[in-house]
C-alpha positions as CSV (number, residue, x, y, z in Angstrom):
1,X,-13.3,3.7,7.3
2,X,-12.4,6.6,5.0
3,X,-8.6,6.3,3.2
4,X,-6.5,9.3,2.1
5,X,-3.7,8.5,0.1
6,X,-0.9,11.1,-0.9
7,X,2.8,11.3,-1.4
8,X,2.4,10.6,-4.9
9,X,5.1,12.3,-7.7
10,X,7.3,12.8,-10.1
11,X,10.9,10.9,-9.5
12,X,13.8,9.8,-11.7
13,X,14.9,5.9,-11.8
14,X,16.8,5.1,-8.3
15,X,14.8,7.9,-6.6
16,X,12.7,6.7,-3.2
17,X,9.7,8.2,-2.5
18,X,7.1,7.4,0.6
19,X,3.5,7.3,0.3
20,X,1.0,8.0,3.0
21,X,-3.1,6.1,3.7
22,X,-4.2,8.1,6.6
23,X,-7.8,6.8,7.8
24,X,-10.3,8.6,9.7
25,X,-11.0,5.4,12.0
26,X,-9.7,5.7,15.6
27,X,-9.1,1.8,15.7
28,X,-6.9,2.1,13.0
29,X,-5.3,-1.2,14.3
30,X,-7.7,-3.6,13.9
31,X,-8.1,-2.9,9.9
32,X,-5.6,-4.7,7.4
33,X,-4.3,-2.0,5.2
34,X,-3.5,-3.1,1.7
35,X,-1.1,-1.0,-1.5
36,X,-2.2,-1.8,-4.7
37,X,-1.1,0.1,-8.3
38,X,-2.9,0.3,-11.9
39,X,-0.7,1.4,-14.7
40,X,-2.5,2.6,-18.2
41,X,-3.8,-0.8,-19.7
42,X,-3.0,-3.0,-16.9
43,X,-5.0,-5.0,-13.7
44,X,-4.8,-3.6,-10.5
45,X,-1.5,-5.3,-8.6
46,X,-1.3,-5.6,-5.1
47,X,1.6,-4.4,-3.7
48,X,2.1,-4.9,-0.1
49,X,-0.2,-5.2,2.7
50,X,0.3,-5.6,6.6
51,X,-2.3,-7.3,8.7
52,X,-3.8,-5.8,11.8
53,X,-1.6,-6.2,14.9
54,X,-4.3,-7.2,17.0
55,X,-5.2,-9.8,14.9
56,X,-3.9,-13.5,15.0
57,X,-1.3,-12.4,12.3
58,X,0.0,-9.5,14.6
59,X,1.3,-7.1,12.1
60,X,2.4,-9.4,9.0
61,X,3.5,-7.7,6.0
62,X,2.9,-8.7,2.4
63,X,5.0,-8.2,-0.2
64,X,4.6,-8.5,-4.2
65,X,7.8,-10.3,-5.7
66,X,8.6,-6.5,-7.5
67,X,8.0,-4.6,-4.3
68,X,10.0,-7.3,-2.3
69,X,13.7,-5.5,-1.0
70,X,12.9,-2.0,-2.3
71,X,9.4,-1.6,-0.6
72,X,8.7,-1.3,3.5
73,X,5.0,-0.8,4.9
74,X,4.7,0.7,8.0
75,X,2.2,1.8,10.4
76,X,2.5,4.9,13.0
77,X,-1.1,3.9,15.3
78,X,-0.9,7.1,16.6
79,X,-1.3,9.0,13.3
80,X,-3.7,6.4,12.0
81,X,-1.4,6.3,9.2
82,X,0.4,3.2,7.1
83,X,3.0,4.1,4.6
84,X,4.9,2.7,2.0
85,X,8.2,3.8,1.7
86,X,9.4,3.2,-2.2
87,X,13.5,2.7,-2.9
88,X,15.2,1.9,-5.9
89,X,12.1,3.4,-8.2
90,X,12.1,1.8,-11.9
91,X,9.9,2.9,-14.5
92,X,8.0,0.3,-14.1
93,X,6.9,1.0,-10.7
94,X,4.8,4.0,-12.9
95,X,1.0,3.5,-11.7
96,X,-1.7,5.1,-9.9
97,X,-1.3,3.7,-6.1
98,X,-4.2,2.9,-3.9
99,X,-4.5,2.0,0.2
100,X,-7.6,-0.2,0.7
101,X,-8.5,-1.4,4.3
102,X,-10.5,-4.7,5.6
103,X,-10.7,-6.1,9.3
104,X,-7.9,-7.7,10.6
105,X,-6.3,-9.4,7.8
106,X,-4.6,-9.2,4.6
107,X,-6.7,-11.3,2.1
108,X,-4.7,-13.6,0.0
109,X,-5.5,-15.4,-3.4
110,X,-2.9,-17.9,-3.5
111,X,0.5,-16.1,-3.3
112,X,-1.0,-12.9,-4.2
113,X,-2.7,-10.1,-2.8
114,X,-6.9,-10.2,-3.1
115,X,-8.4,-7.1,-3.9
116,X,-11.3,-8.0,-1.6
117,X,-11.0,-4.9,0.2
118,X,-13.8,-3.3,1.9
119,X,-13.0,0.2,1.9
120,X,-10.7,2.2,-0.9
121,X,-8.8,5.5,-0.5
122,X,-8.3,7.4,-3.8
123,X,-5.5,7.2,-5.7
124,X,-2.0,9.0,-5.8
125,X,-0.3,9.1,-9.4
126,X,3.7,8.2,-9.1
127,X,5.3,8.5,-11.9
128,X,9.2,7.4,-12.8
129,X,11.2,8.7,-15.6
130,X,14.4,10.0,-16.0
């Protein structure tokens, strides 16, 4: 499956901004689609993730202890689109963000999100400063 992310941008501290992964798949829901960020000099985070919903874990959603109460993932099947709706922007949230996509579920490594994604979407720069 080919990823397109966008949404990416410029945005001062408090700001929200909502990032789009449209795939080119038609059976967009049997793919777990992952977020993951790199900032200048750091590993790649996972963010969030939500599992296929015709899998056995029917749509769960992953979240990263920073992304937890100011992040939502989302899916619209008919678009073959996830998005990742940001609130409460810090600077630290600065990074370049990815959508990656695997079948059916979200891959975990203990309490965090694997980057054992089979496909990748380029990535869209968001960048938070006042």
């Amino acid at each position: 499956v080919q990823l397109q992310a966008s949404g990416g941008g410029l945005v001062q501290p408090g700001d929200s901004l909502t990032l789009s992964c449209a795939a080119d798949a038609q059976t967009l829901e049997y793919y777990a689609i992952g977020w993951f960020r790199q900032a200048p000099g750091k590993e790649r985070e996972g963010v969030s993730c939500m599992s296929s919903i015709i899998s056995a874990s029917d749509g769960n959603t992953y979240y990263s202890n920073s992304a937890k109460g100011r992040f939502t993932i989302s899916r619209d099947s008919a678009k073959n689109t996830v998005y990742l709706q940001m609130n409460s922007l810090r600077p630290e949230d600065t990074a370049v963000y990815y959508c990656a996509a695997d079948w059916y579920t979200c891959t975990m490594k203990g309490d965090i999100l694997s980057p054992e994604f089979g496909s990748w979407g380029q990535g869209t720069q968001v960048t938070v400063s006042s």
